[in-house]
DRENDREN-601703 format. One record per residue (C-alpha): residue in one letter; residue number from 1; x, y, z. Coordinates in Angstrom, 1 decimal. Example, Ala and Ser with C-alpha at 12.3 -4.5 7.8 and 13.67 -1.06 7.14 Angstrom:
BEGIN
@nupa = A marvo = 1 u = 12.3 v = -4.5 w = 7.8
@nupa = S marvo = 2 u = 13.7 v = -1.1 w = 7.1
//
This chain:
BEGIN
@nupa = X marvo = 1 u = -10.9 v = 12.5 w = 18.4
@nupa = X marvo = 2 u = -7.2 v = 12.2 w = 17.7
@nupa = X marvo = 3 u = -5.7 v = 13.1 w = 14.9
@nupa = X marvo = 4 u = -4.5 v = 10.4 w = 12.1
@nupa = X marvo = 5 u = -0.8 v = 9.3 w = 12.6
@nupa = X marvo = 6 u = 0.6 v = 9.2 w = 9.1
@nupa = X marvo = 7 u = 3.4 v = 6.8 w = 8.7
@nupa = X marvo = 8 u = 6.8 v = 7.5 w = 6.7
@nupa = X marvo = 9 u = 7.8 v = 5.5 w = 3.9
@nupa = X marvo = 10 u = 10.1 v = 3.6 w = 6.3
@nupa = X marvo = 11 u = 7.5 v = 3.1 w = 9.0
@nupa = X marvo = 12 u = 5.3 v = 1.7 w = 6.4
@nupa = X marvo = 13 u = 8.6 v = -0.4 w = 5.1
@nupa = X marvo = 14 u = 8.8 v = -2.0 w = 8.7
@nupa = X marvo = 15 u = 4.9 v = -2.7 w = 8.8
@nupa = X marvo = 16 u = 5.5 v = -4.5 w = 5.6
@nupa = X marvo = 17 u = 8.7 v = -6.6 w = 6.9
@nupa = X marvo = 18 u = 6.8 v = -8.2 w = 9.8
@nupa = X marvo = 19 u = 4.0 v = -9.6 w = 7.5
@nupa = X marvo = 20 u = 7.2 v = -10.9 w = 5.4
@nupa = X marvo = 21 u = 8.8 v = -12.7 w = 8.5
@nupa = X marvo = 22 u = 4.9 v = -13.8 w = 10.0
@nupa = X marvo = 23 u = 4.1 v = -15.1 w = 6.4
@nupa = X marvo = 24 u = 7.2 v = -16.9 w = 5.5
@nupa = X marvo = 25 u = 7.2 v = -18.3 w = 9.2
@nupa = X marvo = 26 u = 4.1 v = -19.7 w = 8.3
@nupa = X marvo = 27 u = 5.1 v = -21.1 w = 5.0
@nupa = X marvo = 28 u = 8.3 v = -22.8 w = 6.5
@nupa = X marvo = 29 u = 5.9 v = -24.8 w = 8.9
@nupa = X marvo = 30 u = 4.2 v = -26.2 w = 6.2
@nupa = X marvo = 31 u = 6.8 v = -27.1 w = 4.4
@nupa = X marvo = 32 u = 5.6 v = -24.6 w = 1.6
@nupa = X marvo = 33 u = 8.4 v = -23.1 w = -1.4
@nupa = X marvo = 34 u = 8.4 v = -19.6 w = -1.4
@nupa = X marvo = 35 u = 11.0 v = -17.2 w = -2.9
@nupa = X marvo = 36 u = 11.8 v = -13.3 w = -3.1
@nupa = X marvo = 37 u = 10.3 v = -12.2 w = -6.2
@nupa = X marvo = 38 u = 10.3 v = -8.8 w = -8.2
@nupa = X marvo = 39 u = 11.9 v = -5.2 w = -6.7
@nupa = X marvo = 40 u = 11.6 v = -7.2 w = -3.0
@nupa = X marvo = 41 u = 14.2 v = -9.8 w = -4.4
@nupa = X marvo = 42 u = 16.1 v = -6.8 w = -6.3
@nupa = X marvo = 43 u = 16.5 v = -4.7 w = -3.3
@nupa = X marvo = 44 u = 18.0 v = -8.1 w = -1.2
@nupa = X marvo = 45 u = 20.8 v = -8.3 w = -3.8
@nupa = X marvo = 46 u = 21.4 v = -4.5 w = -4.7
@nupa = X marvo = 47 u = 20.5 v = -3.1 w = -1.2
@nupa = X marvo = 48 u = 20.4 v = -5.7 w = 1.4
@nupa = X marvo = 49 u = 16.7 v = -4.5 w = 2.4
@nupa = X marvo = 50 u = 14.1 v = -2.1 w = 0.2
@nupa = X marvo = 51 u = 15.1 v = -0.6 w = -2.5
@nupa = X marvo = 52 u = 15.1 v = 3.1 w = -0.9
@nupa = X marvo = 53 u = 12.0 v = 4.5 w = -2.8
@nupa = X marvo = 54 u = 10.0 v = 1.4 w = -2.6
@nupa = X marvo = 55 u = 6.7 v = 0.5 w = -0.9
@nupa = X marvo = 56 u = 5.9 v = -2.6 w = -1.5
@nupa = X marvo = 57 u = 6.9 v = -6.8 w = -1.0
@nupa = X marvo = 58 u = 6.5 v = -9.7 w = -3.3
@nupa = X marvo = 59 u = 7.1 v = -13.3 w = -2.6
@nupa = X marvo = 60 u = 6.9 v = -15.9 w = -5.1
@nupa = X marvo = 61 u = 5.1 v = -19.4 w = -4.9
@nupa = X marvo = 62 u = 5.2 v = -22.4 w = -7.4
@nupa = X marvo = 63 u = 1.7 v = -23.2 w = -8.3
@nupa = X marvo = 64 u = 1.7 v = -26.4 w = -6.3
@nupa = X marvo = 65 u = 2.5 v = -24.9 w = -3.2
@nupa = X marvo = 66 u = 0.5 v = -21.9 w = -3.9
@nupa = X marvo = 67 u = -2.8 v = -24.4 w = -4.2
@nupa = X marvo = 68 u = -1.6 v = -26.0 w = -1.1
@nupa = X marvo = 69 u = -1.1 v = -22.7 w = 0.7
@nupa = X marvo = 70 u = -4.9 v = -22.0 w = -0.3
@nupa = X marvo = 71 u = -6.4 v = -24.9 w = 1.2
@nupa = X marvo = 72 u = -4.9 v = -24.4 w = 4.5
@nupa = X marvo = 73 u = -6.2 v = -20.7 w = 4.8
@nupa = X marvo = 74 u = -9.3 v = -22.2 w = 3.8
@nupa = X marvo = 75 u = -9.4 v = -25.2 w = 6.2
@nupa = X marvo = 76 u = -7.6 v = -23.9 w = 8.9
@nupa = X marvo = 77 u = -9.7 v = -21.9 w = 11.0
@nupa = X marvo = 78 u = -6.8 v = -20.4 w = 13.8
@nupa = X marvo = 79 u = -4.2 v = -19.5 w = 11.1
@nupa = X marvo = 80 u = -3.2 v = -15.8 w = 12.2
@nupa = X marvo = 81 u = -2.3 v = -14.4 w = 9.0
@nupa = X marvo = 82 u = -5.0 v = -12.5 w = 7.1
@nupa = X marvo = 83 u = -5.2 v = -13.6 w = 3.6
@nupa = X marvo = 84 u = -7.4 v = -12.1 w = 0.9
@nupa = X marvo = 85 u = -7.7 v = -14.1 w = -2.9
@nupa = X marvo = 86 u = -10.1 v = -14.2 w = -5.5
@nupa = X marvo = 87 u = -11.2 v = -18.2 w = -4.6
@nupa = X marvo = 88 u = -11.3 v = -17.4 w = -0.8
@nupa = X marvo = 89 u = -14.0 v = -14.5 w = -2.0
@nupa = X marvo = 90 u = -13.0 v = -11.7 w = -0.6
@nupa = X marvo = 91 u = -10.6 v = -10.0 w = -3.5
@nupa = X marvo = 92 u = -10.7 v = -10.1 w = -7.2
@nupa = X marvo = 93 u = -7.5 v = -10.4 w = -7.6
@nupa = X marvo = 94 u = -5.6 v = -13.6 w = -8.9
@nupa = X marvo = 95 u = -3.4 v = -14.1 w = -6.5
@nupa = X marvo = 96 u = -2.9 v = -13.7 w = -2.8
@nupa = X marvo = 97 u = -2.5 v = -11.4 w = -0.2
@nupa = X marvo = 98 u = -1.5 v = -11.0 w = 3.3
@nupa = X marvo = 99 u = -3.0 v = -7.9 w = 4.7
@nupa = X marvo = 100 u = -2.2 v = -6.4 w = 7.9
@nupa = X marvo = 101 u = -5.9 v = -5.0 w = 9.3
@nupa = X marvo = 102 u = -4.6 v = -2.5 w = 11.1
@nupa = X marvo = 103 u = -3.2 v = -0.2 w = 8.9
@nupa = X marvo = 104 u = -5.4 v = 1.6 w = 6.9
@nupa = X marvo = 105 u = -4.6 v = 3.0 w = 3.5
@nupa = X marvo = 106 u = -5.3 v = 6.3 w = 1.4
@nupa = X marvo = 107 u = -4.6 v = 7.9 w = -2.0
@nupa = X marvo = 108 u = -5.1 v = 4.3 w = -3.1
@nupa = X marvo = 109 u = -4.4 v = 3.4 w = -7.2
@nupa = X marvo = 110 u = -7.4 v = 1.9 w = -9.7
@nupa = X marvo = 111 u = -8.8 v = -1.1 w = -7.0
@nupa = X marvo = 112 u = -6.1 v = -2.3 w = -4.4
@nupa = X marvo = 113 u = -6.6 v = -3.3 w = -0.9
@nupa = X marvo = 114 u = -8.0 v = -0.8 w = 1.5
@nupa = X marvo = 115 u = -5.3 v = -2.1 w = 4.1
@nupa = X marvo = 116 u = -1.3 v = -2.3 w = 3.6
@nupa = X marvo = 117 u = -0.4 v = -6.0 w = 2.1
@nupa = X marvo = 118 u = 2.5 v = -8.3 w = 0.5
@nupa = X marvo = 119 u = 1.7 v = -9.7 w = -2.6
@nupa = X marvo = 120 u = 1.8 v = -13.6 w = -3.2
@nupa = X marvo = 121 u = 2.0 v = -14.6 w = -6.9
@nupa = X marvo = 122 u = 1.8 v = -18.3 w = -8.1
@nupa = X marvo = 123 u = 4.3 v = -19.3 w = -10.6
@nupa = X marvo = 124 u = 3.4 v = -21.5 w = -13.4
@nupa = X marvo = 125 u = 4.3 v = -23.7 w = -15.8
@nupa = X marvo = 126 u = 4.5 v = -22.7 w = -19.6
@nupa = X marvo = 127 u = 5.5 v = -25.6 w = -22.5
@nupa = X marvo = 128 u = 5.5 v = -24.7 w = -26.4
@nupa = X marvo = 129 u = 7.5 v = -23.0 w = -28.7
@nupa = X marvo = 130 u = 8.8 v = -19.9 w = -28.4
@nupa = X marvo = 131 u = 6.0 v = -18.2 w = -30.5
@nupa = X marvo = 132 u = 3.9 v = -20.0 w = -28.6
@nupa = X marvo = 133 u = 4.5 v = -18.9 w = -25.4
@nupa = X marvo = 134 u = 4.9 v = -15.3 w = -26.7
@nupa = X marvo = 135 u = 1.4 v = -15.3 w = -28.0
@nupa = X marvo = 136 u = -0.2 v = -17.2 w = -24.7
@nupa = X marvo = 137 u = 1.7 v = -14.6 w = -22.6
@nupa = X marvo = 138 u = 0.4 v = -11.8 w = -24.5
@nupa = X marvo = 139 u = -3.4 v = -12.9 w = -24.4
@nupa = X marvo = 140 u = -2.8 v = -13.6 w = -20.6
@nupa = X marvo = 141 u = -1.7 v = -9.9 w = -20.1
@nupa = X marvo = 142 u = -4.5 v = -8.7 w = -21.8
@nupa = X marvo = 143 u = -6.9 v = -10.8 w = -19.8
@nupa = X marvo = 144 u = -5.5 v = -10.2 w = -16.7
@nupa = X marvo = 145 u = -5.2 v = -6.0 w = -17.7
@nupa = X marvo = 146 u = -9.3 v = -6.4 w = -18.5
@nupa = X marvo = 147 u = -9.6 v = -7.9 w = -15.1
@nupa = X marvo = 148 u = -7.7 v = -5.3 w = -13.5
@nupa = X marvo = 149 u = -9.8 v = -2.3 w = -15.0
@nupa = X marvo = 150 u = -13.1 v = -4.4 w = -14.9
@nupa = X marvo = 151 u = -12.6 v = -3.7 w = -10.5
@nupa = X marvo = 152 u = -10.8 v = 0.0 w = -11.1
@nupa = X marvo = 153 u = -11.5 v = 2.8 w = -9.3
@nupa = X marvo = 154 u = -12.2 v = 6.2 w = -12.4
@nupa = X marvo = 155 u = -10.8 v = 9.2 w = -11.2
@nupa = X marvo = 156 u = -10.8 v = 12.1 w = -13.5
@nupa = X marvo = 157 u = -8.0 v = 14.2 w = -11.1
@nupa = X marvo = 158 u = -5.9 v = 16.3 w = -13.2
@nupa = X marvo = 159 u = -3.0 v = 14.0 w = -14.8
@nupa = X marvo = 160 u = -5.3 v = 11.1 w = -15.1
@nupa = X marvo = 161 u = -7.8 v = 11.8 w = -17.4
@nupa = X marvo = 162 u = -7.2 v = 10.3 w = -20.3
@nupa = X marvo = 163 u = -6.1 v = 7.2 w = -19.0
@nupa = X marvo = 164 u = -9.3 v = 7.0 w = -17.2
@nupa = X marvo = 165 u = -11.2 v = 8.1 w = -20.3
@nupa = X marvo = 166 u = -9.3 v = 4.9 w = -22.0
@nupa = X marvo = 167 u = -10.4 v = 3.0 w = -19.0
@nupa = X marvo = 168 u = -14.0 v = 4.3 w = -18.7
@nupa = X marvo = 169 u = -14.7 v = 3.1 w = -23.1
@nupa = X marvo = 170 u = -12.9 v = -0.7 w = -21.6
@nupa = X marvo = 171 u = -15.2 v = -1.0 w = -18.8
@nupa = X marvo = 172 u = -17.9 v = -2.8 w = -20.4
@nupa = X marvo = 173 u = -15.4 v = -4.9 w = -22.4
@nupa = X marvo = 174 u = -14.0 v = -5.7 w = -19.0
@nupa = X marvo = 175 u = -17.1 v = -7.3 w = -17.5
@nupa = X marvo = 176 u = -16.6 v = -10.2 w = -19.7
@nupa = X marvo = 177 u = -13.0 v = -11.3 w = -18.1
@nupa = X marvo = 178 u = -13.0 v = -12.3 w = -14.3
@nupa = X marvo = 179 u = -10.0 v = -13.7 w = -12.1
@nupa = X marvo = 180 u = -11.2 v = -17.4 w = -12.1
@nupa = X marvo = 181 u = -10.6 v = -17.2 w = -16.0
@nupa = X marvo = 182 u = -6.7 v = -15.7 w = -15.2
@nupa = X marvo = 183 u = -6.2 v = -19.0 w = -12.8
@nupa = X marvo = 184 u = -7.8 v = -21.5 w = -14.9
@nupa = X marvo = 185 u = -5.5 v = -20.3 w = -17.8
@nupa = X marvo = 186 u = -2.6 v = -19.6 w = -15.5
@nupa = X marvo = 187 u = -2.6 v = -23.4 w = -14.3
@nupa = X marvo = 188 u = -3.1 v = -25.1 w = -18.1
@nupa = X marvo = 189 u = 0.5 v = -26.5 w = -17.9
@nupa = X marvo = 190 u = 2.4 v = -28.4 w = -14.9
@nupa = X marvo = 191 u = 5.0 v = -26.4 w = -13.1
@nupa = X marvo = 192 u = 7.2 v = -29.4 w = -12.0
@nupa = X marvo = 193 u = 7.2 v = -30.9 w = -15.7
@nupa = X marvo = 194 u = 7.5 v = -27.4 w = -17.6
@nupa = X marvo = 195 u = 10.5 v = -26.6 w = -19.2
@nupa = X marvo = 196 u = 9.6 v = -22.8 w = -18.7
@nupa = X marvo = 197 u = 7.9 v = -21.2 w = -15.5
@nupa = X marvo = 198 u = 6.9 v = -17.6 w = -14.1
@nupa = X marvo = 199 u = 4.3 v = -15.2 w = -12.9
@nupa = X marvo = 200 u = 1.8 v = -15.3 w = -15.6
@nupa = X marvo = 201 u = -1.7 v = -14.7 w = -14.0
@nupa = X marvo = 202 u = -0.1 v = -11.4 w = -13.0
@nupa = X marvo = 203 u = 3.4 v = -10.7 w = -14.9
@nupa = X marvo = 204 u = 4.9 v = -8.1 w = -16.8
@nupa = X marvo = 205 u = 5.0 v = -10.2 w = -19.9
@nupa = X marvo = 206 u = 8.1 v = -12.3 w = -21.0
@nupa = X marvo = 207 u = 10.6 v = -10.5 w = -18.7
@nupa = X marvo = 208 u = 9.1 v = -12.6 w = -16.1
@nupa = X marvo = 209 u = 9.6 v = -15.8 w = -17.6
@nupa = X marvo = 210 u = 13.0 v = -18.2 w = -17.7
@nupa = X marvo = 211 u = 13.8 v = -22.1 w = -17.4
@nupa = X marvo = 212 u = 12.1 v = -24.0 w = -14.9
@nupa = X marvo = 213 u = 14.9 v = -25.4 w = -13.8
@nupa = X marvo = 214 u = 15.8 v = -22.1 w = -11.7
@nupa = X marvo = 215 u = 13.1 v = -22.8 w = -9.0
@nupa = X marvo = 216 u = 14.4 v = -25.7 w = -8.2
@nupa = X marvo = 217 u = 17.2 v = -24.8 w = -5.6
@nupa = X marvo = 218 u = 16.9 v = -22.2 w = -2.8
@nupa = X marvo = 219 u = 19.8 v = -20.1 w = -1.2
@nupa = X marvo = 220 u = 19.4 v = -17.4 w = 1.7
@nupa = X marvo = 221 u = 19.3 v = -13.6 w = 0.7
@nupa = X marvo = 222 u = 19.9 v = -10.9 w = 3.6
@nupa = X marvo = 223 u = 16.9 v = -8.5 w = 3.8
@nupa = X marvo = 224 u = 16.5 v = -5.6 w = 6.4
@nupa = X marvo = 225 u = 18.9 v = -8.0 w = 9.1
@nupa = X marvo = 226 u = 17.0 v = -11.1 w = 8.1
@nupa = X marvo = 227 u = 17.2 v = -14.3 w = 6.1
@nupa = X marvo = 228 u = 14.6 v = -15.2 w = 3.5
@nupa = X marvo = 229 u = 14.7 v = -17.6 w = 0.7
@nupa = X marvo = 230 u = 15.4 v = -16.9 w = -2.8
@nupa = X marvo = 231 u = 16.1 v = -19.1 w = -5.8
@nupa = X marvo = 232 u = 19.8 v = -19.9 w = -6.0
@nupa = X marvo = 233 u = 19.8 v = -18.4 w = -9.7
@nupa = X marvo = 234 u = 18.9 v = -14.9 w = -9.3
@nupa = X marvo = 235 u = 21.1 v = -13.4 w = -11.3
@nupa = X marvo = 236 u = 19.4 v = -14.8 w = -14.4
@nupa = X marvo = 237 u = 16.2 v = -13.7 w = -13.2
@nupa = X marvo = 238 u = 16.9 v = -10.2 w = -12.6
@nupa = X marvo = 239 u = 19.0 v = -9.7 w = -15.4
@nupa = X marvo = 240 u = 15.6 v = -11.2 w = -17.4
@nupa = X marvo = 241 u = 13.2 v = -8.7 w = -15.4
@nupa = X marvo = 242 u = 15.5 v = -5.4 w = -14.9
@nupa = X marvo = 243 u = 18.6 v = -5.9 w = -17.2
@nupa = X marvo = 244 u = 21.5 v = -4.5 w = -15.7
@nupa = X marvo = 245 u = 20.0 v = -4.6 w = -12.6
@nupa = X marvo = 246 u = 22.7 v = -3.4 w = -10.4
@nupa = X marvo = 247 u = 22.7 v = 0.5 w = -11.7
@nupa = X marvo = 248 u = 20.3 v = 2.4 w = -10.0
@nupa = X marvo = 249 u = 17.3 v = 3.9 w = -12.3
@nupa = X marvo = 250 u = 16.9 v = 7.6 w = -12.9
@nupa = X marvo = 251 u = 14.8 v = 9.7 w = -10.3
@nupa = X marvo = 252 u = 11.9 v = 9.6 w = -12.9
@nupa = X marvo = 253 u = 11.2 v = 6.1 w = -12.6
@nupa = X marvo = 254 u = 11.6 v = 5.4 w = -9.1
@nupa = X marvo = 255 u = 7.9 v = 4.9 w = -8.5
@nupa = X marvo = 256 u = 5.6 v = 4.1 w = -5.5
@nupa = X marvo = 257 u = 2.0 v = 3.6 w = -4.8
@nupa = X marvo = 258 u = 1.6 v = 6.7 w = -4.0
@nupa = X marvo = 259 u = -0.5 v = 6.0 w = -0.7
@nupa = X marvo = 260 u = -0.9 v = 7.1 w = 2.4
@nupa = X marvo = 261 u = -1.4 v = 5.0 w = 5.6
@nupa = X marvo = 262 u = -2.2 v = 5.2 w = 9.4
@nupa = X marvo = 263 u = -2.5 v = 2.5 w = 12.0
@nupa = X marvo = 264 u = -6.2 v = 1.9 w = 13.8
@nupa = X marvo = 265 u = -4.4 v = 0.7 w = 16.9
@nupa = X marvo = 266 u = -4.1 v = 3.7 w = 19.2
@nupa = X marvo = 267 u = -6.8 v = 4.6 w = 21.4
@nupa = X marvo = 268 u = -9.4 v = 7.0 w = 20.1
@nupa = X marvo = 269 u = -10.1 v = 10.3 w = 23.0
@nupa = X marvo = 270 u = -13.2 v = 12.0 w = 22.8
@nupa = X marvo = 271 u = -12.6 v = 15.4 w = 23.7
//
């Protein structure tokens, strides 16, 4: 049987990039808003592609579209992208992925896909005060963190086990907090008549949050040679998420997944 083929962080980068240009291919068609979101949008504007160290993409969706991209992977029995989401039953996750079955993954962290993805997160709307907002942000963190250990994997590997130990006394906590409680909490307000709007089902809190009114117009961002949507106002959003975005972090906290992955495609010889 032939050995595994391991791919490199950029082989694994280029995997990724073709489920970006299959996926927002798709979304064009349909007439579906989408937008570069998180280090994905970060490394169009500071690097023109991936951020060097990074292993991942994220695309952004307002909740609308989002909905509407849902029902077409539900109804539409020929699409040709693989999408995995807690409503289509087959993830626990709150929002959606594009997987590419072929590559199979490794080394993975807590409860992520067994197979190498792009992340689709809804953006929602969010009215109230200040103080307000703060304090349903905070209980959707927590909600969505309980969800996220309630499907983690333990591993008591050296360097990990205390935060497993934490994770292990939360566990039965956990079981009372599921992803249809993230959405139903996520989608409370409108997106189109919010004054506010981000990822909140998912989100890292109040970094991920500004004015509505930023998602409203589009502009074209270069990314590895190609041309992908972004909204027209980035600067206020990664200056919200990352700060002073443009200086590169130090060597510390340029983190991955810390996977490894192989494709399933070449022929197997029985020797």
């Amino acid at each position: 049987m032939r050995d595994k083929h391991y791919l490199t962080l950029r082989e694994i980068q280029l995997k990724e990039l073709s489920l970006l240009i299959k996926t927002t291919k798709f979304l064009d068609e349909n007439n579906i808003r989408y937008f570069l979101d998180g280090g994905t949008l970060l490394g169009a504007v500071r690097h023109k592609g991936f951020i060097p160290w990074d292993d991942d993409i994220d695309i952004g969706v307002p909740r609308p579209d989002f909905e509407k991209f849902i029902n077409l992977v539900k109804n539409n029995q020929n699409i040709d992208l693989n999408v995995t989401y807690s409503e289509l039953k087959n993830s626990h996750f709150p929002f959606a992925k594009v997987i590419d079955k072929n590559v199979v993954l490794e080394n993975l962290n807590d409860a992520e896909s067994e197979h190498l993805w792009i992340d689709i997160f809804p953006f929602d709307g969010i009215e109230g005060s200040p103080k307000k907002i703060e304090k349903r942000i905070k209980k959707m963190m927590f909600i969505s963190r309980m969800v996220a250990i309630r499907y983690s994997k333990l591993s008591f590997a050296k360097g990990k086990f205390f935060k497993h130990l934490v994770k292990l006394f939360l566990k039965p906590i956990s079981l009372f907090y599921s992803p249809k409680r993230v959405i139903k909490l996520s989608k409370k307000d409108n997106f189109e008549t919010s004054k506010f709007a981000g990822d909140i089902v998912w989100g890292t809190g109040l970094k991920n949050i500004i004015e509505k009114v930023n998602f409203d117009d589009y502009c074209y961002l270069e990314f590895e040679h190609e041309k992908f949507k972004a909204i027209k106002n980035y600067d206020i959003y990664l200056k919200t998420f990352y700060g002073d975005y443009m200086t590169l972090p130090p060597i510390e906290q340029r983190k991955t997944h810390n996977f490894k992955a192989y494709c399933i495609d070449e022929k197997v010889n029985n020797e």
